[in-house]
C-alpha positions as CSV (number, residue, x, y, z in Angstrom):
1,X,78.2,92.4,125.8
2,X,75.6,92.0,123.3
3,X,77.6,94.4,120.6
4,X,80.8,92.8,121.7
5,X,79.4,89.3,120.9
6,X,78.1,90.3,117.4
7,X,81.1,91.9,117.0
8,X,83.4,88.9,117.5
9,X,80.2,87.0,115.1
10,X,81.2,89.6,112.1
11,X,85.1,89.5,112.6
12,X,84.9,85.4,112.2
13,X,82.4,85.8,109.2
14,X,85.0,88.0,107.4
15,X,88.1,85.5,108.3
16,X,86.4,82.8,106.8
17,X,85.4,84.9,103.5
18,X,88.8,85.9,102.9
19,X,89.8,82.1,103.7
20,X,87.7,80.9,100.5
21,X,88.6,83.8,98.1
22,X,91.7,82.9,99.0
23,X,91.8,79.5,97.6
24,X,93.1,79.4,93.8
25,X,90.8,80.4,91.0
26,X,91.5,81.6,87.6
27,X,93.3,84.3,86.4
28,X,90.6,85.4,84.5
29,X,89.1,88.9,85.3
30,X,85.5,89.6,85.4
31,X,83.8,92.0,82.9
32,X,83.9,94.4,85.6
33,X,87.4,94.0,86.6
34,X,88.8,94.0,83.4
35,X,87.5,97.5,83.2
36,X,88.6,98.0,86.5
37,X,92.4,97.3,85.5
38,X,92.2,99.1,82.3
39,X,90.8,102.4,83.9
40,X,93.2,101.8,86.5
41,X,96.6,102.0,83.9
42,X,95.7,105.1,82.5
43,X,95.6,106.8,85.7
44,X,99.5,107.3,85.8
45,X,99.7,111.2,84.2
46,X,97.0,112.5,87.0
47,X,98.3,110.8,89.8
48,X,101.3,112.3,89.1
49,X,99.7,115.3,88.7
50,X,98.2,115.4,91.9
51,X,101.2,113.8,93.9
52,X,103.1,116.9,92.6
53,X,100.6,119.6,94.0
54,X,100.7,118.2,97.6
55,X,104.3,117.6,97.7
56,X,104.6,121.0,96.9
57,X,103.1,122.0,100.1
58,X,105.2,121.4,103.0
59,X,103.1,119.6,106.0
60,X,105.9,118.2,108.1
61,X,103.8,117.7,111.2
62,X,104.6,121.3,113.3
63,X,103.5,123.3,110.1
64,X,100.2,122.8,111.2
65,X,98.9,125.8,108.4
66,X,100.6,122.9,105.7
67,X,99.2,120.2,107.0
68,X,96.1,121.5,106.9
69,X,96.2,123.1,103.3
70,X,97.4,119.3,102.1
71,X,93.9,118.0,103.5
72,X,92.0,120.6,102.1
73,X,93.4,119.2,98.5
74,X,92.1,115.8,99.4
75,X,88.7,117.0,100.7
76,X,88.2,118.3,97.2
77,X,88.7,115.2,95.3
78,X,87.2,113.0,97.8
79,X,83.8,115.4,98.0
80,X,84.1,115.4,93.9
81,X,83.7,111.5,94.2
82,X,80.3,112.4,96.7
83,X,82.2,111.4,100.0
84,X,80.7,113.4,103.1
85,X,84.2,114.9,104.7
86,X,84.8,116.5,108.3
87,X,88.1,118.1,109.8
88,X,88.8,117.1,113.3
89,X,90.9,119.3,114.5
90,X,93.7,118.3,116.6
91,X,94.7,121.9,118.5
92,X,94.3,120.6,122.1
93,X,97.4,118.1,121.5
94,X,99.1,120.6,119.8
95,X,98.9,119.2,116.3
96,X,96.4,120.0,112.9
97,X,94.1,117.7,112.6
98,X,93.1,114.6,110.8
99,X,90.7,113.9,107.6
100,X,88.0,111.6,107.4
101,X,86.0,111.0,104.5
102,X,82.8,108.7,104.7
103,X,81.2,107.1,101.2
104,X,77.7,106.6,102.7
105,X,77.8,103.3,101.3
106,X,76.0,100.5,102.8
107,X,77.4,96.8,103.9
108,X,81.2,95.6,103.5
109,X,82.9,98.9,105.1
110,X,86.4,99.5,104.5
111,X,88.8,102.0,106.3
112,X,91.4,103.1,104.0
113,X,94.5,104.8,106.3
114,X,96.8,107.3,105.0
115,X,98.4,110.7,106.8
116,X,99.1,114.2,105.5
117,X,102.5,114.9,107.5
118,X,105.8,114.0,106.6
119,X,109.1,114.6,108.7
120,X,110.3,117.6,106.4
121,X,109.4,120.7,108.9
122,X,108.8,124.4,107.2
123,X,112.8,124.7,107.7
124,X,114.0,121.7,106.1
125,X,116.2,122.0,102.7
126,X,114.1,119.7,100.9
127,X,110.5,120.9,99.8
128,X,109.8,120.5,96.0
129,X,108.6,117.8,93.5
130,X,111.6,116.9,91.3
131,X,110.8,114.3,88.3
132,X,113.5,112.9,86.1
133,X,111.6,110.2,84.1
134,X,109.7,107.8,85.9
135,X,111.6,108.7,89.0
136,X,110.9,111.9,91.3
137,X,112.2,113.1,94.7
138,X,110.4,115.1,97.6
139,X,109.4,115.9,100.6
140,X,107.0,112.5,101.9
141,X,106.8,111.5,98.1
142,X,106.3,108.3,99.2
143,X,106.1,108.4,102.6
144,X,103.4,108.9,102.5
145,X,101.8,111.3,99.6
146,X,102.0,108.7,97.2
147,X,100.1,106.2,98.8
148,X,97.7,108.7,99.5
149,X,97.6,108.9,95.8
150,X,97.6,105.7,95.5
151,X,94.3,105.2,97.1
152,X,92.4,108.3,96.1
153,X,92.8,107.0,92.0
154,X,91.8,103.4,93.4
155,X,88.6,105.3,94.8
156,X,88.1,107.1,91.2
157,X,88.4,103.7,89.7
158,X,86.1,102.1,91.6
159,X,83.7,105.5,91.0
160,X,84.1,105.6,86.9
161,X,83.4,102.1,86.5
162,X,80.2,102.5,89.1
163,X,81.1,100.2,91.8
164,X,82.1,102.3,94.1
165,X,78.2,102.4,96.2
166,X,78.4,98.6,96.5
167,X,80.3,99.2,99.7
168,X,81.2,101.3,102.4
169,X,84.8,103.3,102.4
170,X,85.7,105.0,105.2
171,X,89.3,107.3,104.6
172,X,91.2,108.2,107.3
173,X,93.7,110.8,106.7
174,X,95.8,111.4,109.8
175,X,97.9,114.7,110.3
176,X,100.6,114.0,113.0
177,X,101.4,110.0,112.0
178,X,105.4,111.2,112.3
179,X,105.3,112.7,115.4
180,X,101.9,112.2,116.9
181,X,100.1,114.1,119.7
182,X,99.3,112.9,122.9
183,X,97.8,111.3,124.8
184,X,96.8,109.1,122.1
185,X,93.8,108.4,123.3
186,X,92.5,112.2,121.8
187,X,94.9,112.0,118.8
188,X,93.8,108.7,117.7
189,X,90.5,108.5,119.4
190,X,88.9,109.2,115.9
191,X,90.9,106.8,114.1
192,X,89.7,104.0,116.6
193,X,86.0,104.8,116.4
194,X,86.1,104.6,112.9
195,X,87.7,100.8,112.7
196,X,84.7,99.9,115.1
197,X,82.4,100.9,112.3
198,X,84.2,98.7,109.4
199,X,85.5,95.4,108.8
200,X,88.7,95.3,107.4
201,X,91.6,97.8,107.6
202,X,93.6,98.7,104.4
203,X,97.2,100.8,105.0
204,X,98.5,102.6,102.1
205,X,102.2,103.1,103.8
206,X,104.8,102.6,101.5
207,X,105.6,99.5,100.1
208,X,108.7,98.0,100.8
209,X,108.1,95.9,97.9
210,X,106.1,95.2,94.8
211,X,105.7,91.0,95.8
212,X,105.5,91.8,99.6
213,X,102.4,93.5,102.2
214,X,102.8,94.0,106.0
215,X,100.2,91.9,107.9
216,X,101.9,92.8,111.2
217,X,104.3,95.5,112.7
218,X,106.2,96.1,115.9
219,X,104.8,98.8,118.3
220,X,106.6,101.7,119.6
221,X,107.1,102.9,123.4
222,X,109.5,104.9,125.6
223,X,111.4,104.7,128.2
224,X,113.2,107.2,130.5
225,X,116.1,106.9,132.9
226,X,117.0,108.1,136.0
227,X,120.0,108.4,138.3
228,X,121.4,109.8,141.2
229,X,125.1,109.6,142.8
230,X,127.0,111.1,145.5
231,X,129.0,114.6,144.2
232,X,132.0,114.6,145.8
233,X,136.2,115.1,144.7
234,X,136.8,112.4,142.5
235,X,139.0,111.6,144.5
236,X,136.8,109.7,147.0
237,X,135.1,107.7,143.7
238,X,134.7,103.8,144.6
239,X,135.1,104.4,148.6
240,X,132.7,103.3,150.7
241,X,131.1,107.1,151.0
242,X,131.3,108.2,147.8
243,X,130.2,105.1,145.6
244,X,130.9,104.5,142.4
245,X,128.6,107.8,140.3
246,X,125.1,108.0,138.8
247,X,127.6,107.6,134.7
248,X,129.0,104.1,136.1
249,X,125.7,103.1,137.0
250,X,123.8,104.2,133.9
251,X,126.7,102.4,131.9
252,X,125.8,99.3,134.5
253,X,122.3,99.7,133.4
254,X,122.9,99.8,129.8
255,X,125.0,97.0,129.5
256,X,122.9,95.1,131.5
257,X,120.2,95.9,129.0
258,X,122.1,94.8,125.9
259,X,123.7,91.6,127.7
260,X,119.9,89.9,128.8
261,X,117.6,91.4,126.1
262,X,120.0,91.6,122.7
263,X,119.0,88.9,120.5
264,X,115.3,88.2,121.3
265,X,113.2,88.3,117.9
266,X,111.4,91.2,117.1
267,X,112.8,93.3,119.8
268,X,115.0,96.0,119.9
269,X,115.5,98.8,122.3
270,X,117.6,101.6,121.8
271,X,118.6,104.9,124.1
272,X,118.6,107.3,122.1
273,X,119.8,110.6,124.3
274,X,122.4,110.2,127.7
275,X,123.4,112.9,129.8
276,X,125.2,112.8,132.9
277,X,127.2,115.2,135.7
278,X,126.7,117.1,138.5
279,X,124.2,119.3,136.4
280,X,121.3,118.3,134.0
281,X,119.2,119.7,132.4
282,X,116.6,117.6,129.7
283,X,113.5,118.7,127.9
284,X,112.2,115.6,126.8
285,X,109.4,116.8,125.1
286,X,112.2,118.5,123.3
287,X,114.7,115.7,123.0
288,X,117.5,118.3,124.0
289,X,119.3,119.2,127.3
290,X,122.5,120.4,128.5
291,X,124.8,119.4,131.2
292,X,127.7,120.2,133.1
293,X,130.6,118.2,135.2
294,X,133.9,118.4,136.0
295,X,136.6,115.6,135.5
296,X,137.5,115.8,139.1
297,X,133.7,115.7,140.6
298,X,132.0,112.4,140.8
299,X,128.7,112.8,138.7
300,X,125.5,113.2,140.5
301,X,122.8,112.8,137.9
302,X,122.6,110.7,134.4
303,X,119.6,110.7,132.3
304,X,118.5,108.6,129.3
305,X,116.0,108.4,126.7
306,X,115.9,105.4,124.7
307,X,113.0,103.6,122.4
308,X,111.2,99.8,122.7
309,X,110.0,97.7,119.9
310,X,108.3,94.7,120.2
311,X,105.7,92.3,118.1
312,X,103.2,91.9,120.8
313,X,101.5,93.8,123.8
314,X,103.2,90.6,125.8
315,X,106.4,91.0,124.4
316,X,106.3,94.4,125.7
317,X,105.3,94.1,129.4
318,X,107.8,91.2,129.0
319,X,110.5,93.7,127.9
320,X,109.4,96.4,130.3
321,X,109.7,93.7,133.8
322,X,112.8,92.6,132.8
323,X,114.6,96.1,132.3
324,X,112.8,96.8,135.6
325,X,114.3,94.5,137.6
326,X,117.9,95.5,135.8
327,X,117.0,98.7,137.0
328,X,116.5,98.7,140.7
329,X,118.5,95.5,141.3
330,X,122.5,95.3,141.7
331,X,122.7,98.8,141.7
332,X,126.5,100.0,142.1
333,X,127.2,101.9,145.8
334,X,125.4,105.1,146.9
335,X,123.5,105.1,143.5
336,X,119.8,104.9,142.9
337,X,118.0,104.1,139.8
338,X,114.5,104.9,138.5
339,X,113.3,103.8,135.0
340,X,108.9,105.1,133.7
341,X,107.7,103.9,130.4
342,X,105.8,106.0,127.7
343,X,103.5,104.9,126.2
344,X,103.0,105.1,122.3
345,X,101.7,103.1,118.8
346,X,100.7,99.9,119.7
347,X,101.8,96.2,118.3
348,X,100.1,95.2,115.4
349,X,100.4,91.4,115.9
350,X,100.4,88.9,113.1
351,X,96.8,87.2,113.0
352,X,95.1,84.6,110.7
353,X,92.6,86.9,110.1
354,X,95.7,89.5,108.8
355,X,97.1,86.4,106.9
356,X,93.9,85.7,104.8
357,X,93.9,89.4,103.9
358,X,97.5,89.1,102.2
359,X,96.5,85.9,101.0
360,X,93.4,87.4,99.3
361,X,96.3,90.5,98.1
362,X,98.3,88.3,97.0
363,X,95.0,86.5,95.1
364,X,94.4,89.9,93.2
365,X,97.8,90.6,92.2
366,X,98.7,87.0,90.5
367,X,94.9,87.8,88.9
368,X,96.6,90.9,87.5
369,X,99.6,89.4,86.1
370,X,102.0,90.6,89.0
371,X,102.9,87.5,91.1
372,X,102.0,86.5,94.4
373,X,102.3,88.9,97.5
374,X,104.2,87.3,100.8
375,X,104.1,88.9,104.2
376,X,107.0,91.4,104.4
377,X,109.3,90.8,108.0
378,X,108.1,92.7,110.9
379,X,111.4,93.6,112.6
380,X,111.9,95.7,109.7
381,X,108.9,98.1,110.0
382,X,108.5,101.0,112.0
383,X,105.5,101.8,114.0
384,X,102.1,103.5,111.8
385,X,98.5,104.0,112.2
386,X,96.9,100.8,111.4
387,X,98.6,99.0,114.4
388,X,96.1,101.3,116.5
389,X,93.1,100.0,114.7
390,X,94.7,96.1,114.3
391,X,92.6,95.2,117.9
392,X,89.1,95.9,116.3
393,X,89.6,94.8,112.4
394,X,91.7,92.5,110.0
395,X,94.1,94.7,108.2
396,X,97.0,94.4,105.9
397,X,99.7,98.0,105.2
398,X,101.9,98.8,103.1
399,X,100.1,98.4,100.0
400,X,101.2,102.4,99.0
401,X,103.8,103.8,96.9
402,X,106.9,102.0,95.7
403,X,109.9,104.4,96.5
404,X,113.4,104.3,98.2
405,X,115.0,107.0,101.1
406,X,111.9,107.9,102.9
407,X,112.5,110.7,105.7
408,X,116.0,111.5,103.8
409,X,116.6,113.9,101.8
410,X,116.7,112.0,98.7
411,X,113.7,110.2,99.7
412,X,111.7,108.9,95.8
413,X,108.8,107.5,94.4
414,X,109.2,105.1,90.9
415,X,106.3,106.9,88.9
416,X,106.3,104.0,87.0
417,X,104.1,101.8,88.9
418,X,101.6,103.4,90.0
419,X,99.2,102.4,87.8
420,X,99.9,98.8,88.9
421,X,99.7,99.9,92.1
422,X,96.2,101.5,91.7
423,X,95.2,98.7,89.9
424,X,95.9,96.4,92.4
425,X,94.3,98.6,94.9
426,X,90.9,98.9,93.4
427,X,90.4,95.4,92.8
428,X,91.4,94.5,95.9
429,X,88.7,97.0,97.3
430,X,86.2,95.6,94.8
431,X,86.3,92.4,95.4
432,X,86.5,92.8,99.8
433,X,83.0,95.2,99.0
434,X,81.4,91.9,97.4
435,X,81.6,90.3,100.6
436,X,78.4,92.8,102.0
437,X,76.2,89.9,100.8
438,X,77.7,88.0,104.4
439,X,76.4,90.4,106.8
């Protein structure tokens, strides 16, 4: 109780730091973060540099071997800045593992969140670092090597100008963020323990724009389907017998679904994979099945896999009672329903202690020269990492690379800001670590 109680202490001490930095000052930089900035724009040529070497190794999350080799390229340049590094590996749910790199640093700790897989598997047609100018195309370019990039050189920054000991950084670099392993409670167990070490959160997921940062994002669950009919001749379908067939009702179902929960904000729902007739067969591990049925047999057996998103942990159980009730209520003749939940990344709700983090963003970057930062709209982010640590610290995300098409296979990364990027990064991180005087 007594940790919990300090703990709670601390998170209200840091809300109320970022709440005064976050009142207007001048635009004038420090000594120290004037040399912060100018280190920090002539970083563009090796970040590039090192952007290209990762890309060039494919780690889409199964290709455990390439996931592995990418973190071995960031254990040598965060052990060349004096970080202490370990590899958890992540073999019992079936994935690589996950970096973490510790400072050693004492007061103001701050967990910096990035991952090493991207969604382009060993097979997939798109593998190399193209550059045309200041744009260049490849597999996770941006989502999310380049904002691993991103903050690596912010870290370098902070070490060349010798600021980097007056804090604590804490990297987390996760190996299965595009298809993690489960339960999550192993695959992110790490990732959880570290946030109850530090005080804020930074995410270094793409950003989805140069004036915009994510202070929340909607979580991601599953839900799974089940129905059964009475097989007989289509002939019989609609008597009193026969009933109306496990595809009507999952069609009931559905449409029940979109008619009562369509239209809420910052929910969506979406199946994703139906099958139905008097054979199925569905890995859903897998994602794939097969089934069989005859026009002239009424269909036994439908299946469905669909997706939930939602804001808050509320919003979700919400979600979840309502479809329940759709579910095993009204159910067309001689047909039964059955509906489970998965579950997966948590909600990152919008907080004021989230808020005063963008705020104190958004502080750095009209510093800089770049214009303020606003809160970028939740319903259009997926799921990532930092929602799983957003119960234990303050965080803001997508403060990465600047790119367009990520997971296509034109996904691309605007070299060009970068430096502005890293820029922003550091002095963001330099000016949180002043805040160990608090504590």
């Amino acid at each position: 109780m007594r940790d919990r109680l300090n703990r709670a202490r601390q998170r209200v001490m840091v809300f109320v730091m970022v709440i005064v930095w976050s009142l207007p000052v001048t635009a004038e930089l420090s000594e120290i973060e004037s040399r912060i900035a100018e280190l920090a724009r002539q970083q563009k040529e090796p970040a590039i540099a090192l952007l290209e070497e990762v890309v060039n190794i494919n780690s889409g999350t199964m290709n455990h071997a390439g996931v592995r080799a990418v973190g071995q390229v960031f254990e040598r340049e965060l052990a060349a800045l004096g970080f202490e590094t370990i590899w958890h590996d992540m073999q019992s749910v079936d994935r690589a593992g996950h970096l973490f790199a510790d400072s050693g640093g004492e007061g103001f700790c701050q967990l910096l969140i990035g991952h090493l897989d991207t969604v382009f598997e060993a097979s997939s047609p798109f593998q190399t670092f193209e550059r045309s100018g200041d744009r260049a195309t490849g597999p996770g370019v941006n989502d999310m090597k380049g904002g691993d990039v991103v903050m690596l050189f912010a870290l370098k920054v902070l070490k060349s100008v010798g600021v980097l000991d007056e804090g604590r950084y804490v990297v987390a670099l996760i190996g299965d963020e595009e298809k993690s392993g489960s339960p999550k409670s192993v695959s992110r167990g790490h990732l959880i323990s570290a946030a109850e070490q530090c005080d804020v959160a930074l995410g270094f997921e793409i950003a989805t724009s140069l004036d915009a940062a994510t202070i929340a994002r909607r979580g991601s669950s599953g839900w799974f389907l089940t129905v059964e009919g009475t097989r007989a001749h289509s002939s019989n379908i609609f008597s009193e017998a026969v009933g109306s067939g496990a595809i009507f009702e999952a069609a009931r179902i559905l449409s029940a679904f979109h008619e009562e929960l369509t239209g809420e904000p910052n929910l969506t729902f979406n199946p994703g994979v139906i099958l139905g007739g008097t054979e199925v067969n569905y890995d859903r591990a897998q994602n794939r099945g097969e089934t069989f049925g005859k026009t002239n047999v009424v269909a036994s057996r439908a299946v469905v896999q669909g997706g939930l998103r939602t804001l808050t942990r509320a919003q979700e159980l919400s979600a979840r009672e309502r479809m329940k009730r759709i579910v095993t209520q009204g159910n067309l003749p001689q047909t039964s329903a059955e509906i489970t939940f998965s579950e997966g990344y948590p909600s990152m709700a919008p907080t004021a202690g989230n808020q005063a983090l963008l705020e104190q963003l958004s502080q750095v970057s009209v510093d800089l020269g770049y214009g303020p930062v606003e809160a970028y709209d939740p319903g259009k982010r997926g799921a990532a990492d930092v929602s799983f640590v957003a119960d234990y610290v303050d965080a803001i995300d997508g403060i990465g690379a600047e790119g367009t098409g990520a997971h296509s296979l034109d996904e691309s990364i605007d070299l060009g800001t970068l430096p502005m990027l890293i820029e922003r990064a550091a002095l963001l991180m330099y000016r949180l670590a002043r805040s160990r005087g608090l504590h």
